[in-house]
Structure formats: structure tokens, C-alpha cells
TIRO-2110 file (N, C-alpha, C; in Angstrom, 1 decimal):
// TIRO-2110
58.8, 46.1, 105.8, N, 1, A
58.5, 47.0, 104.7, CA, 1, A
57.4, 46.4, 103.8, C, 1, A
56.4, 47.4, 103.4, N, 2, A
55.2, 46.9, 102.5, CA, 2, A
55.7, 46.3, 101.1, C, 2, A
57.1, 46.6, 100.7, N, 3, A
57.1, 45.8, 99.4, CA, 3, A
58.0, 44.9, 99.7, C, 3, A
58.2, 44.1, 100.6, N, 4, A
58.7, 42.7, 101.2, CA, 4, A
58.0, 41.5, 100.2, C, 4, A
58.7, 40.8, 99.8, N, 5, A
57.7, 39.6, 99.0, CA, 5, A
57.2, 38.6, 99.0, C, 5, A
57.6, 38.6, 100.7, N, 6, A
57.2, 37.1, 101.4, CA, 6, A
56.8, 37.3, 102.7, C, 6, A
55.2, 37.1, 103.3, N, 7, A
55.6, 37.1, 105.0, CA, 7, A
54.3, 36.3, 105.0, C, 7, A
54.6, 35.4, 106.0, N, 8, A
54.1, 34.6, 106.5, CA, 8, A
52.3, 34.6, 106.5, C, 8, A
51.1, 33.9, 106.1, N, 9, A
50.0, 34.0, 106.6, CA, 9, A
50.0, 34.2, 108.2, C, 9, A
48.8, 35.1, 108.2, N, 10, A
48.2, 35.1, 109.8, CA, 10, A
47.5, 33.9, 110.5, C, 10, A
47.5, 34.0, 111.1, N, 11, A
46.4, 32.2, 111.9, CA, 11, A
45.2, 32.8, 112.3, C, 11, A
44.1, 32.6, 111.8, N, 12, A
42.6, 33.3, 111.7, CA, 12, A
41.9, 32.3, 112.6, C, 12, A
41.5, 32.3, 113.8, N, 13, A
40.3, 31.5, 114.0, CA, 13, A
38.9, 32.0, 114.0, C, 13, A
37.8, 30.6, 113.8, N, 14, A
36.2, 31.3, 113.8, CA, 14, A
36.1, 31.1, 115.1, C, 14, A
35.4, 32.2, 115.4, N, 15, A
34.4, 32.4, 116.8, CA, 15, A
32.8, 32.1, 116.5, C, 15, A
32.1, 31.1, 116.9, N, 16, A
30.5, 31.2, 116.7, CA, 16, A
30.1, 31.7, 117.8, C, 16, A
29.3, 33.2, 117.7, N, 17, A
28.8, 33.7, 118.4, CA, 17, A
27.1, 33.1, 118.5, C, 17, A
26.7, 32.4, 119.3, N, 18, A
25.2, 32.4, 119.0, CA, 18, A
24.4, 32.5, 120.6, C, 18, A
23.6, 33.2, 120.1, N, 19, A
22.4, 33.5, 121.2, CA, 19, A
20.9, 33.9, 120.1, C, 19, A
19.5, 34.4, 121.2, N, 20, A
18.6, 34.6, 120.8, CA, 20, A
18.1, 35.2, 119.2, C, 20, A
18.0, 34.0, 118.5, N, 21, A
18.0, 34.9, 117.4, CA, 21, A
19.4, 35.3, 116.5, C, 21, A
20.6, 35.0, 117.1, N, 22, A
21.7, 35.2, 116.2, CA, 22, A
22.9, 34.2, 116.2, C, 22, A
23.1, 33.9, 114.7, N, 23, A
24.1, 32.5, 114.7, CA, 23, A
25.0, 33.5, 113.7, C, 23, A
26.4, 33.3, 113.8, N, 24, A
27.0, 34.1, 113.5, CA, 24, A
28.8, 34.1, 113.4, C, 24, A
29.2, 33.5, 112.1, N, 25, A
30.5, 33.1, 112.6, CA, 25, A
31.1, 34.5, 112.3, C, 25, A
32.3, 34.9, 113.1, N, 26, A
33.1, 35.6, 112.8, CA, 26, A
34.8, 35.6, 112.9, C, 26, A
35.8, 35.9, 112.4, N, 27, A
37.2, 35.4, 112.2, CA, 27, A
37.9, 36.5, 113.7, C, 27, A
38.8, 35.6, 114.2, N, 28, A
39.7, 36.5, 115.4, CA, 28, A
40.9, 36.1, 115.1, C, 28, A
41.9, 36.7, 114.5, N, 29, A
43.4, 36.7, 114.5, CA, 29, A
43.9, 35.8, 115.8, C, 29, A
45.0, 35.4, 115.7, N, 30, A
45.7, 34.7, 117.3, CA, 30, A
47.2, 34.3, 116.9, C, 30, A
47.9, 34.7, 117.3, N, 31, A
49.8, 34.3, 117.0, CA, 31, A
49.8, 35.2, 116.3, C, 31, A
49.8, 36.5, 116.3, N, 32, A
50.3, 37.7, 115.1, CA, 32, A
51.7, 37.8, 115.8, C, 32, A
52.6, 38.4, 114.9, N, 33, A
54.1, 38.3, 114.7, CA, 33, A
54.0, 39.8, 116.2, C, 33, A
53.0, 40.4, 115.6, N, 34, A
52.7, 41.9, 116.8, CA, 34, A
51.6, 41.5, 117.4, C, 34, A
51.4, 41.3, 118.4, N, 35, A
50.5, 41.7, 119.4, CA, 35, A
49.3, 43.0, 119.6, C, 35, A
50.3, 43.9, 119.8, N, 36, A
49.4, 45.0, 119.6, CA, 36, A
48.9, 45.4, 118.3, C, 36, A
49.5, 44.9, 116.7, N, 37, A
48.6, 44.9, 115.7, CA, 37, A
47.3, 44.3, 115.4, C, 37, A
47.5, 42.5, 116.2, N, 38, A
46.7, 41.7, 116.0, CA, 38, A
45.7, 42.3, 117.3, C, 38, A
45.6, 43.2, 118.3, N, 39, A
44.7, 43.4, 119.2, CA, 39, A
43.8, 44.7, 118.2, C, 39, A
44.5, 45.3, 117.3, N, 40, A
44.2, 46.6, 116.9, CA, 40, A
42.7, 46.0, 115.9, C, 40, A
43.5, 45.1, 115.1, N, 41, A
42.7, 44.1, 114.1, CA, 41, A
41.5, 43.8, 114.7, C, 41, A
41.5, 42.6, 115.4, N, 42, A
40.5, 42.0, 116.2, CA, 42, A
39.6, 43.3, 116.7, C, 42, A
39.9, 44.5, 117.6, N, 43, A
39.0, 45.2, 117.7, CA, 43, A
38.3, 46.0, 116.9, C, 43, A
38.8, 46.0, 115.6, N, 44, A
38.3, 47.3, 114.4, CA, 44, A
37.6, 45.9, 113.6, C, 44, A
37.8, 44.4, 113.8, N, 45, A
36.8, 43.5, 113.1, CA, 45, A
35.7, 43.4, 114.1, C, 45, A
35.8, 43.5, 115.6, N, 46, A
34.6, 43.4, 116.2, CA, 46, A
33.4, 44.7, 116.1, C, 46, A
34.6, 46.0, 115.8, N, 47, A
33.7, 46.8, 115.7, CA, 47, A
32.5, 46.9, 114.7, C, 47, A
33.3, 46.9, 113.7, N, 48, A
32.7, 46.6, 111.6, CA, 48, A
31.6, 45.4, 112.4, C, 48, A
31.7, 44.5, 113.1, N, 49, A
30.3, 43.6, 113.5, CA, 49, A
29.0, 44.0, 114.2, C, 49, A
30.1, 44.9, 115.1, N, 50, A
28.2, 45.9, 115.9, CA, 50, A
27.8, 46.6, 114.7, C, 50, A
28.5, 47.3, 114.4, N, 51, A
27.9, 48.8, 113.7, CA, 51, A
27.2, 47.8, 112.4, C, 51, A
27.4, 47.2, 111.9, N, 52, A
26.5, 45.8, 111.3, CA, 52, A
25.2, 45.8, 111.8, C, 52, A
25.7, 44.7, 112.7, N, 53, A
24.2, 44.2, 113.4, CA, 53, A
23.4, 45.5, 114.1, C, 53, A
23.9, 46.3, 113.8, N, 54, A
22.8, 47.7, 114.7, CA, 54, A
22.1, 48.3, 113.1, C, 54, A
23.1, 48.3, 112.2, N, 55, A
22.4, 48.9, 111.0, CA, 55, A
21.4, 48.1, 110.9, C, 55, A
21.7, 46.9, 111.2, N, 56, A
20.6, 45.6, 110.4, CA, 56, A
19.2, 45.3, 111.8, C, 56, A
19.4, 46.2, 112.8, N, 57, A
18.2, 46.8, 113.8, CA, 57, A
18.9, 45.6, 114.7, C, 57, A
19.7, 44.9, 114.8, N, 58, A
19.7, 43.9, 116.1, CA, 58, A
20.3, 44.3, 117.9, C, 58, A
19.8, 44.1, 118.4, N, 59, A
20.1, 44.6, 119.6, CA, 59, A
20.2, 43.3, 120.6, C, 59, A
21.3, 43.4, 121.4, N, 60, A
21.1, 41.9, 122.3, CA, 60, A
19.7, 41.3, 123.3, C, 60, A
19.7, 40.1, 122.9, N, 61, A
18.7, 39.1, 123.3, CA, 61, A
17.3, 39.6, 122.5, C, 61, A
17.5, 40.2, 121.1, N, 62, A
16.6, 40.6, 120.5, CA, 62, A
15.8, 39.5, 120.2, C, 62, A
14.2, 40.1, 120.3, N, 63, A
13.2, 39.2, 119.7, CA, 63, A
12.0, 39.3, 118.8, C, 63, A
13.0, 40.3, 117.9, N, 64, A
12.1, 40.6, 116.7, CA, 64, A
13.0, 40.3, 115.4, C, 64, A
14.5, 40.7, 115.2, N, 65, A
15.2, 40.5, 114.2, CA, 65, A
16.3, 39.0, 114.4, C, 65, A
16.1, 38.3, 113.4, N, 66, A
17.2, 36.9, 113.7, CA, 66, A
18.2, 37.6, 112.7, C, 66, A
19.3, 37.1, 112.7, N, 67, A
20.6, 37.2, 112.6, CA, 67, A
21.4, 36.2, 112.0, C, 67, A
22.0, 36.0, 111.2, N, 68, A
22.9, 34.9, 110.5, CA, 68, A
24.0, 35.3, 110.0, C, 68, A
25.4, 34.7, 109.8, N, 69, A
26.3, 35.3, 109.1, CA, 69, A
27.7, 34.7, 109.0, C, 69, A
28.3, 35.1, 108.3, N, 70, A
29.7, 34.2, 108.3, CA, 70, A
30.9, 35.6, 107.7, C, 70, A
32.5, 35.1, 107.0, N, 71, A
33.0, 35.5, 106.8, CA, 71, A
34.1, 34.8, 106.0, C, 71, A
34.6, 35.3, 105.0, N, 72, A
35.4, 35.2, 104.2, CA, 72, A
37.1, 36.0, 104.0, C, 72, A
37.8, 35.3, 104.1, N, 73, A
39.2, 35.6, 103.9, CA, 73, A
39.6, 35.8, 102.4, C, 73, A
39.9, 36.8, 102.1, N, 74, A
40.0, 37.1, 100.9, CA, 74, A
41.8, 37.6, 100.4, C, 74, A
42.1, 37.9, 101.0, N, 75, A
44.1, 37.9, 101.1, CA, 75, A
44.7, 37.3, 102.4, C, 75, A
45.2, 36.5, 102.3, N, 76, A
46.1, 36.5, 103.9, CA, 76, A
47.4, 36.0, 103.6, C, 76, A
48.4, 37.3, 102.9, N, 77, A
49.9, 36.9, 102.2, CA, 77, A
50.4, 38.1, 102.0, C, 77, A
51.6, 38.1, 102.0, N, 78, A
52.5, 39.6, 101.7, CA, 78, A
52.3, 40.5, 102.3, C, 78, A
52.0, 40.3, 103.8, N, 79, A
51.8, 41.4, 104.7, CA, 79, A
50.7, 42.1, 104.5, C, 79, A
49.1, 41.1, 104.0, N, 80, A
47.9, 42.0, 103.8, CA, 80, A
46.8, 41.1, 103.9, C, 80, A
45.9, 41.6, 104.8, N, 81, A
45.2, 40.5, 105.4, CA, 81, A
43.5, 41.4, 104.9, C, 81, A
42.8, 40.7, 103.7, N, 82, A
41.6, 41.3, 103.5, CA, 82, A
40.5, 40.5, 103.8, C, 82, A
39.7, 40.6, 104.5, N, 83, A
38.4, 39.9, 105.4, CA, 83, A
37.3, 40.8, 105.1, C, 83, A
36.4, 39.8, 104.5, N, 84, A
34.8, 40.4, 103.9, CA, 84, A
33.4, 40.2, 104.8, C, 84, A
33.1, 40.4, 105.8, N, 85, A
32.1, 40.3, 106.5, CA, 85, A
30.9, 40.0, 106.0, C, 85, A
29.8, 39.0, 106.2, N, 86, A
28.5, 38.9, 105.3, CA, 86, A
27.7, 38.5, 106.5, C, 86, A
26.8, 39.3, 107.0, N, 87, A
25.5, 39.2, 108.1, CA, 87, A
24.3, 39.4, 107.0, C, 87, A
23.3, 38.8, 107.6, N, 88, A
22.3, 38.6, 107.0, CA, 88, A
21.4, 39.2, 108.1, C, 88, A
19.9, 39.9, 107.9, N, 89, A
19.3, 39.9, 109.2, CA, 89, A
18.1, 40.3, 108.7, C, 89, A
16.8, 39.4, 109.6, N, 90, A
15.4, 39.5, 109.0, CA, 90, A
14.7, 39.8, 110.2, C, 90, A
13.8, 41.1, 110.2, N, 91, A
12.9, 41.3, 111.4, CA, 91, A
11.6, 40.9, 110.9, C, 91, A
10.7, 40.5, 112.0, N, 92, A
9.5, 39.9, 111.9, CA, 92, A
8.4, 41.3, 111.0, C, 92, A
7.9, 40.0, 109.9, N, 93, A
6.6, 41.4, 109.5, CA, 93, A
7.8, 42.2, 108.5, C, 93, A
9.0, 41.9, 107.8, N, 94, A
9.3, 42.8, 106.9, CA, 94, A
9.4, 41.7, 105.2, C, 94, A
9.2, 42.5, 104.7, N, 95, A
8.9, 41.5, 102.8, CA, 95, A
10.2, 40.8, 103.0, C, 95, A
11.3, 41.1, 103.1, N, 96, A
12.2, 40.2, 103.0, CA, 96, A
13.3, 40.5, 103.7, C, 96, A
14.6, 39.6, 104.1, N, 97, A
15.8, 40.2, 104.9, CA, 97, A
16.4, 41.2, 104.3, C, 97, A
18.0, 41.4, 105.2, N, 98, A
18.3, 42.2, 104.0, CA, 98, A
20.0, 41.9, 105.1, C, 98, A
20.9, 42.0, 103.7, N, 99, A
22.1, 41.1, 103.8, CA, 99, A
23.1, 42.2, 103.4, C, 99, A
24.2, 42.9, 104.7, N, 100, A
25.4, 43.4, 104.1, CA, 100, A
26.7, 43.0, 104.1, C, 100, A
27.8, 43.4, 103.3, N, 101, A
28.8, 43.0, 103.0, CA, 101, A
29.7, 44.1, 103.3, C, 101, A
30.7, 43.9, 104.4, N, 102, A
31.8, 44.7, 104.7, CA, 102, A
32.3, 44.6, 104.5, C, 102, A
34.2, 45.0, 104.3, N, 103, A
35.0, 44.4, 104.4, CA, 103, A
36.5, 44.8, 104.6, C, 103, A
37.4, 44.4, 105.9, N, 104, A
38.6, 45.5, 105.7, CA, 104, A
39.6, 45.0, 105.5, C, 104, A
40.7, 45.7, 105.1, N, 105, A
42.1, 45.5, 104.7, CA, 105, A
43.3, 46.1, 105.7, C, 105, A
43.9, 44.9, 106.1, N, 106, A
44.7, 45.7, 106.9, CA, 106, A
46.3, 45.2, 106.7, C, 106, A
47.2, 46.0, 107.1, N, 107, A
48.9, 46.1, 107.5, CA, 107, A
48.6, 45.2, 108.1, C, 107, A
49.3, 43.7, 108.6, N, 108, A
49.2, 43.3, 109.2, CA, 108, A
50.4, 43.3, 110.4, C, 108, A
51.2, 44.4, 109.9, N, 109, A
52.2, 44.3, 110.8, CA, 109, A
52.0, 45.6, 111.4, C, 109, A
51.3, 46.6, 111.8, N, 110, A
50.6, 47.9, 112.3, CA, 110, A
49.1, 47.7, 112.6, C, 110, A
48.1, 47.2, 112.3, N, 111, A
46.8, 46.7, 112.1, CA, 111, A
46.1, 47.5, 111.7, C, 111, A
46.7, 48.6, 110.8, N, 112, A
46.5, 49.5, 110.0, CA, 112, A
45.2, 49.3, 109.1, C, 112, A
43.8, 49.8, 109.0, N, 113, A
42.9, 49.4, 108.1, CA, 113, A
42.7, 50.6, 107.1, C, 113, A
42.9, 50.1, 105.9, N, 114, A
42.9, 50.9, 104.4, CA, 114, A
41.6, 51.3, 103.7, C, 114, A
41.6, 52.0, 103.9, N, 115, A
40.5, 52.9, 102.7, CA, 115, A
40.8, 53.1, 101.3, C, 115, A
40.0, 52.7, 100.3, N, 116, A
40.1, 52.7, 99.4, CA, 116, A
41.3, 53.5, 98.9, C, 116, A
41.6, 55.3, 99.0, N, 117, A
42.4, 56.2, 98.9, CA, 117, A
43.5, 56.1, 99.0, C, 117, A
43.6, 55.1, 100.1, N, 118, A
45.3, 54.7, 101.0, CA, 118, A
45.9, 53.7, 99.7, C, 118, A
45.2, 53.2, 98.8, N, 119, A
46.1, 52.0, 97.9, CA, 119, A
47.1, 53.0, 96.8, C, 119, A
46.3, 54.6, 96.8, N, 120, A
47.0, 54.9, 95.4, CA, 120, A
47.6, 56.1, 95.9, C, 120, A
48.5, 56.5, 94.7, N, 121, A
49.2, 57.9, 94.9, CA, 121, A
48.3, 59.1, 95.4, C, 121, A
49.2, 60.0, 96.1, N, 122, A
48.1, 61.0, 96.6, CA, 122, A
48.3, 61.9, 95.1, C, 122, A
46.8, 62.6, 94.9, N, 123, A
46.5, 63.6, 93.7, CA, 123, A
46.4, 62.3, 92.5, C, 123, A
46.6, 61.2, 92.7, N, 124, A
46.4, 60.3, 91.3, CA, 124, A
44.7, 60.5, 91.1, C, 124, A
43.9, 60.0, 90.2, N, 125, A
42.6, 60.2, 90.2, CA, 125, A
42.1, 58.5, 89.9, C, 125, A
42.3, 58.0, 91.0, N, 126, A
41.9, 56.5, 90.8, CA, 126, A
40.2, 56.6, 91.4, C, 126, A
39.7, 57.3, 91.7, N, 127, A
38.1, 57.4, 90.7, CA, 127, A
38.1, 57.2, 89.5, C, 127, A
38.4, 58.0, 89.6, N, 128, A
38.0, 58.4, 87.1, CA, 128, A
38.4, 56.9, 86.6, C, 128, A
39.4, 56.4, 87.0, N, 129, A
40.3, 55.2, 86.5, CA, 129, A
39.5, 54.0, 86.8, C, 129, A
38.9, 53.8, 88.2, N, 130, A
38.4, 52.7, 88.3, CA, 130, A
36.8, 52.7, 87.9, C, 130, A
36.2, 53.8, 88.2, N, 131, A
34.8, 53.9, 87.7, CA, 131, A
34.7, 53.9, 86.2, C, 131, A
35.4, 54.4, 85.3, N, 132, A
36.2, 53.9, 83.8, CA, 132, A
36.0, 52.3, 83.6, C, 132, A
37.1, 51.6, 84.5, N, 133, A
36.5, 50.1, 84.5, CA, 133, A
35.6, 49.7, 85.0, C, 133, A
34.9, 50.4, 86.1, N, 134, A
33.4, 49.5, 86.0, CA, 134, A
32.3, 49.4, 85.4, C, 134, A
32.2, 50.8, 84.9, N, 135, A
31.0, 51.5, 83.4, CA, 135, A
31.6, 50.0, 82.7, C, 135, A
32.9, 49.9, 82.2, N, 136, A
32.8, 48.8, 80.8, CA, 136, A
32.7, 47.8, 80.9, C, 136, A
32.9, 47.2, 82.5, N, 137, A
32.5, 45.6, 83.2, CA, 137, A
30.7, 45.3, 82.9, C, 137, A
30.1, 47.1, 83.1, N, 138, A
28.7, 46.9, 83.3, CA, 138, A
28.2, 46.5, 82.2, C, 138, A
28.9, 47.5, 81.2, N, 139, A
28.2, 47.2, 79.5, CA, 139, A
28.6, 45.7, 79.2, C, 139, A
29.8, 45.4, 79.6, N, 140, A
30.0, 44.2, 79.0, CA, 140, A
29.3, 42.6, 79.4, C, 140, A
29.2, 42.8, 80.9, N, 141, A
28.3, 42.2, 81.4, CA, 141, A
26.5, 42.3, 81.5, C, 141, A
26.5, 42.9, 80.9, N, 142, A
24.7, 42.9, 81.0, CA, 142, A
24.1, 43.7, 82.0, C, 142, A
24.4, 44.2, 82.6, N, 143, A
24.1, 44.8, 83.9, CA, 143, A
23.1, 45.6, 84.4, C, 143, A
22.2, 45.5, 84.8, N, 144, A
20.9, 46.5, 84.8, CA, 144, A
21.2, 47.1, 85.8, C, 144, A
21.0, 48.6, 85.4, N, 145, A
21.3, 49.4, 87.0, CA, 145, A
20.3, 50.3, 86.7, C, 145, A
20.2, 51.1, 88.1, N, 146, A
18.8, 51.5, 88.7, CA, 146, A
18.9, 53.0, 87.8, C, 146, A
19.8, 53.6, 87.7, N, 147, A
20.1, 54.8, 87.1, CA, 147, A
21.5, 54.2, 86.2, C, 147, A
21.6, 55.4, 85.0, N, 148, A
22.9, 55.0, 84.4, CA, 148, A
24.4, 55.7, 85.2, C, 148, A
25.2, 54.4, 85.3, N, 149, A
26.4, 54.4, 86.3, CA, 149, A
27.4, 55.5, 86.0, C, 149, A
27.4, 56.3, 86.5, N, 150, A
28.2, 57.4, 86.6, CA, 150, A
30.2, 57.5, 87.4, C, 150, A
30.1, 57.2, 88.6, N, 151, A
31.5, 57.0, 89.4, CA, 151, A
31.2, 56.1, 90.3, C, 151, A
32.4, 55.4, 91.4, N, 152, A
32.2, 55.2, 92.2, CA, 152, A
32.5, 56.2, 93.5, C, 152, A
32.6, 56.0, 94.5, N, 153, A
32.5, 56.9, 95.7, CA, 153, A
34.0, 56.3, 96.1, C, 153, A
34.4, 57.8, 96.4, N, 154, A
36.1, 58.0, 96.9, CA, 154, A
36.2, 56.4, 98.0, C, 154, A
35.6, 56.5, 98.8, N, 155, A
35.4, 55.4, 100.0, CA, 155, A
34.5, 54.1, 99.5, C, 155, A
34.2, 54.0, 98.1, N, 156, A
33.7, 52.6, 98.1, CA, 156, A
34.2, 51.8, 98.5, C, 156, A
33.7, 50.4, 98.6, N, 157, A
33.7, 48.8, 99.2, CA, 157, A
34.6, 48.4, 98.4, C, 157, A
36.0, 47.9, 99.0, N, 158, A
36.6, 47.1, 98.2, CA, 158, A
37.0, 46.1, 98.8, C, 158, A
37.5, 44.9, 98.6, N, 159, A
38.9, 44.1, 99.2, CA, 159, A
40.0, 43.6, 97.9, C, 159, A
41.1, 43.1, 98.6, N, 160, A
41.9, 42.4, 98.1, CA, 160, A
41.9, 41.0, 97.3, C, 160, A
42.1, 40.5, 96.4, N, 161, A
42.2, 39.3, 96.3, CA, 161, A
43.3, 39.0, 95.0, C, 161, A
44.3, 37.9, 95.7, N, 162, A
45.3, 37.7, 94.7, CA, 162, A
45.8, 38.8, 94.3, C, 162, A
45.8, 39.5, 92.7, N, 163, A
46.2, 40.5, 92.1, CA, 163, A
45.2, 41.2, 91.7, C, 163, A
44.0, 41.2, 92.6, N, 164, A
43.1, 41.3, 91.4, CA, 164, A
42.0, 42.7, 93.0, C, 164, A
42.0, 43.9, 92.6, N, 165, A
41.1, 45.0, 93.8, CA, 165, A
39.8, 44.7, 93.1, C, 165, A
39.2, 44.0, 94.0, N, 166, A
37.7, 44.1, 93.8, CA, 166, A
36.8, 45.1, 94.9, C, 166, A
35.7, 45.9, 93.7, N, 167, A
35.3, 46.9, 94.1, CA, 167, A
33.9, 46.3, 94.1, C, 167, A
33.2, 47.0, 95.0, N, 168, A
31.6, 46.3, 94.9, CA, 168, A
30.6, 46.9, 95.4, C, 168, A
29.3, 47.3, 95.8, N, 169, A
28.1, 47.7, 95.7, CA, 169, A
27.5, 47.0, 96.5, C, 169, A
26.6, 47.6, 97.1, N, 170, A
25.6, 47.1, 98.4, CA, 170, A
24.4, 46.7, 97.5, C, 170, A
23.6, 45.9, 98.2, N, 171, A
22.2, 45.6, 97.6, CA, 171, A
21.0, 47.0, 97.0, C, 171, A
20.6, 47.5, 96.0, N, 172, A
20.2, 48.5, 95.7, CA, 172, A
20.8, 49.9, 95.7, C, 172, A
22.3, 49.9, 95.6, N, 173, A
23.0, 50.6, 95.7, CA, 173, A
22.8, 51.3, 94.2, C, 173, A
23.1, 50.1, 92.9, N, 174, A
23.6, 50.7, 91.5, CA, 174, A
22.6, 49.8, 91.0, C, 174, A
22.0, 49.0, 91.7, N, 175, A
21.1, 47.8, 90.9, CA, 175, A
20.1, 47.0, 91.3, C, 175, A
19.1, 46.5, 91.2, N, 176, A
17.9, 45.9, 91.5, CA, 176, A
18.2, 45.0, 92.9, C, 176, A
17.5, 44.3, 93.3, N, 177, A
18.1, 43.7, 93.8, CA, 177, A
18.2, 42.2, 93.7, C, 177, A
17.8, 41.5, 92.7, N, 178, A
17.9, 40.6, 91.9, CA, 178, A
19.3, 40.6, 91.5, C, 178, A
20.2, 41.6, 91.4, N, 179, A
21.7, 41.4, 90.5, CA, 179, A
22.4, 40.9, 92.0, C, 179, A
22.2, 41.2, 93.2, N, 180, A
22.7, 40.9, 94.4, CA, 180, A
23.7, 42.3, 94.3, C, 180, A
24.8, 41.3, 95.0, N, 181, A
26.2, 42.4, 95.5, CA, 181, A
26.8, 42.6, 94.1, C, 181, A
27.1, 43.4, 93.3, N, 182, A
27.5, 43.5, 91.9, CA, 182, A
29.2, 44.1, 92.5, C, 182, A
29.8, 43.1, 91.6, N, 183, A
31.6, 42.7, 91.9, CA, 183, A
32.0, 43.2, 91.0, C, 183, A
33.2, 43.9, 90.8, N, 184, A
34.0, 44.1, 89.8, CA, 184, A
35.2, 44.1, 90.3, C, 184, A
36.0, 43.1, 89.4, N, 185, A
37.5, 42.5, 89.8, CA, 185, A
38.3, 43.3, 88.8, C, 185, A
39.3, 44.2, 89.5, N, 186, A
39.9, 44.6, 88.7, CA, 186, A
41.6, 44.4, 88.8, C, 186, A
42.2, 43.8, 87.7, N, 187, A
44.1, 43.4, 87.8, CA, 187, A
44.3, 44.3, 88.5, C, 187, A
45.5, 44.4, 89.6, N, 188, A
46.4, 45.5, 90.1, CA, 188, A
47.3, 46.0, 88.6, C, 188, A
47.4, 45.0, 88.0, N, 189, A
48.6, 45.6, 86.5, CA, 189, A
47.7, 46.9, 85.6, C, 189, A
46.5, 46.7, 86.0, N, 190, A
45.7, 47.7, 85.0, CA, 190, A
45.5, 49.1, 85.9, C, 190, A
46.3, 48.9, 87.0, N, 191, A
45.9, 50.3, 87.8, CA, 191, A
47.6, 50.7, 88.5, C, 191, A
48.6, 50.2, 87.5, N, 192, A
49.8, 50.0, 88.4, CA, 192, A
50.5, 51.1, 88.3, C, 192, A
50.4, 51.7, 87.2, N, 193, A
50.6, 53.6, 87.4, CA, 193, A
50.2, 54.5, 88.5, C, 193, A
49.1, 54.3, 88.9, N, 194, A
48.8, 54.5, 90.0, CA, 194, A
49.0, 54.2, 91.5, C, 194, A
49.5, 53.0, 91.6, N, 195, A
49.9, 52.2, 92.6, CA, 195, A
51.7, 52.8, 92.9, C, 195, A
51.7, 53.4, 94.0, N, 196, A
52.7, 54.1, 94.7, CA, 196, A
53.6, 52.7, 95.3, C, 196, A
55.6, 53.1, 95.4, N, 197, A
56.1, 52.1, 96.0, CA, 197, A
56.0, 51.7, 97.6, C, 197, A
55.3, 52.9, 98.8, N, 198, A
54.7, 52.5, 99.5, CA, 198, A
53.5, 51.8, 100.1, C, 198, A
52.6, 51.5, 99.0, N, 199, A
50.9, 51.4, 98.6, CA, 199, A
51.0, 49.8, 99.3, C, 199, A
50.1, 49.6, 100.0, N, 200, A
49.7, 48.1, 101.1, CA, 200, A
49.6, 47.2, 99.7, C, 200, A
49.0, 47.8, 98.4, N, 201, A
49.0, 46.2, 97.4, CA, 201, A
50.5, 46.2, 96.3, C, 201, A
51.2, 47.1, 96.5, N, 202, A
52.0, 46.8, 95.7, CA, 202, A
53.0, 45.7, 95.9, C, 202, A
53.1, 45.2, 96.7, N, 203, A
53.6, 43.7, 96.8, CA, 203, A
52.8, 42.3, 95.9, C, 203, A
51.5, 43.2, 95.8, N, 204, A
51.1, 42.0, 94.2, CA, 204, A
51.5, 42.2, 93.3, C, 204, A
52.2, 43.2, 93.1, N, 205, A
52.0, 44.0, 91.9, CA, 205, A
53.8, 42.5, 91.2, C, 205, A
54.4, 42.0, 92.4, N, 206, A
56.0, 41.6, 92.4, CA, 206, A
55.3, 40.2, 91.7, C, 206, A
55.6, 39.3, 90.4, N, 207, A
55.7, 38.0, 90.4, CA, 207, A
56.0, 36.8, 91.0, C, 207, A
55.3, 36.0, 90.7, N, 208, A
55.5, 34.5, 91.9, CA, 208, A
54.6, 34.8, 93.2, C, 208, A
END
């Protein structure tokens, strides 16, 4: 059950992928409690890595664009495992690289991957709510953005961490590119009205 208050971390190993031009750590699940979740996982993380490296122009045994990258675990407790992908990738002859940031959320007991929409009640308007908190993250932080910030996008970038949904922005997405990835960490307690008793984070929402 998703509001269970205790299940075990996953066992994540790195895989270094390297060949021509690309060095590239990436995380592969192994001993999942399911099988078929942890195969579901593993192949929707390998996927999020091509559709990557092809955005970022790489193609195998490529010899125009080099490739770098690693990955970050960002929940792996209470039955929710969030993993942030960061490839970097520079082709010859362009002013500078250019670096994205994925990242999915999954049931770790279905290998279920969550879209932003899936954390809240259906008909709640957790747009209005969270773009609300980022407009006042922005003023309060200093924040130079390319136009003045309006909403986020139903399917923005988010992951898990602790108690805390962080929502975030691609490179020239809302902001120069000097600000980088612009993060906004927001408490699950400030969005808990909206947070349904079936919802993948409401297990943070429980103390201890």
C-alpha cells in the first residue's frame, strides 16, 4: 500500500558506460522485492538515457559530439524511488555544451513512473498552487528570468526529495543561462491539501 511507512531501500548499482566519445555513469536497480517492477524501472531509466543522448545529437561510435554524465538518487524510501539524470554533451564547432536534467519517479513496487499530475487529487489545481510558490521563491530569491514568470507546465520537471517536491527548469527555459537549472524545493506540508490518500508522496507527508 502507498501509505505503508516503512519499506525497505532499493539496491541501485552504477553502470559506466564508456565508448567513443562517451563516459557516462548510469544507475540499474538489482534485488527489487518485484522483478518485473525492477525490469519495468531499469528499462524506462535506459529509455529517459537514449531519448537524452539523441536530443543532445549523439549517435553510437559518434565523432563529432563527446558525452559525459552521471546520476543522482534523490528518494530511495517509503516505497519511492526518485532518480535525476544529468548528461552533459558538446559537439565540435558549437560556443558551448549543453547539459540536461531528467528525472523519474517511480512505485517501486509496480515500476510505475509519475508525472507530475499523478502526485495530486484529480480536479485539484496544483498548477495555480505550485507556480504560486515559485513566482515568490523567484522574487525572493533574486531571480532573473528571460520573461516575467507566469505558471509552470502541467508536466514540469520534478523529483522527490525527503519532504520536500522539487520542481525545476531546463537551461534557458525561465532564465539565462548563467542561473543554470533553477530549483524550487517545495514542503509536501505546504501542498498537503492537495495531496490525495492514494498519492506516491503521501507517505512523506507520515512523521519520523
Amino acid at each position: 500500500m502507498l501509505n505503508e511507512p516503512y519499506t525497505l531501500p532499493l539496491q541501485i548499482q552504477t553502470v559506466h558506460r564508456v565508448g567513443p566519445k562517451l563516459d557516462l555513469y548510469v544507475p540499474r536497480i538489482v534485488n527489487a522485492p518485484d522483478a518485473a517492477a525492477q525490469t519495468i524501472m531499469n528499462n524506462a531509466i535506459a529509455g529517459e538515457v537514449q531519448s537524452m543522448l539523441k536530443q543532445l545529437g549523439y549517435v553510437p561510435n559518434s565523432k563529432t559530439t563527446e558525452i559525459s554524465g552521471f546520476y543522482e538518487i534523490k528518494t530511495n524510501e517509503r516505497g519511492l524511488l526518485s532518480v535525476a539524470l544529468n548528461i552533459y554533451g558538446y559537439t565540435e564547432h558549437a560556443a558551448h555544451g549543453l547539459t540536461l536534467i531528467h528525472s523519474l519517479t517511480f512505485d517501486i513496487r509496480t515500476g510505475r513512473s509519475y508525472a507530475l499530475a499523478d502526485l495530486f487529487a484529480k480536479g485539484g489545481d496544483y498548477v495555480r498552487r505550485i507556480s504560486g510558490i515559485v513566482k515568490a521563491q523567484i522574487a525572493e530569491r533574486g531571480i532573473e528570468t528571460l520573461e516575467p514568470f507566469v505558471s509552470i507546465r502541467p508536466d514540469q520537471d520534478f523529483y522527490v526529495a525527503d519532504k520536500a517536491l522539487v520542481v525545476y527548469f531546463q537551461l534557458y527555459e525561465i532564465t539565462p543561462y548563467v542561473y543554470g537549472f533553477p530549483m524550487f524545493p517545495i514542503s509536501v506540508y505546504s501542498l498537503q491539501d492537495l495531496i490525495p490518500d492514494d498519492s506516491p508522496i503521501q507517505p512523506m507527508l507520515v512523521n519520523g
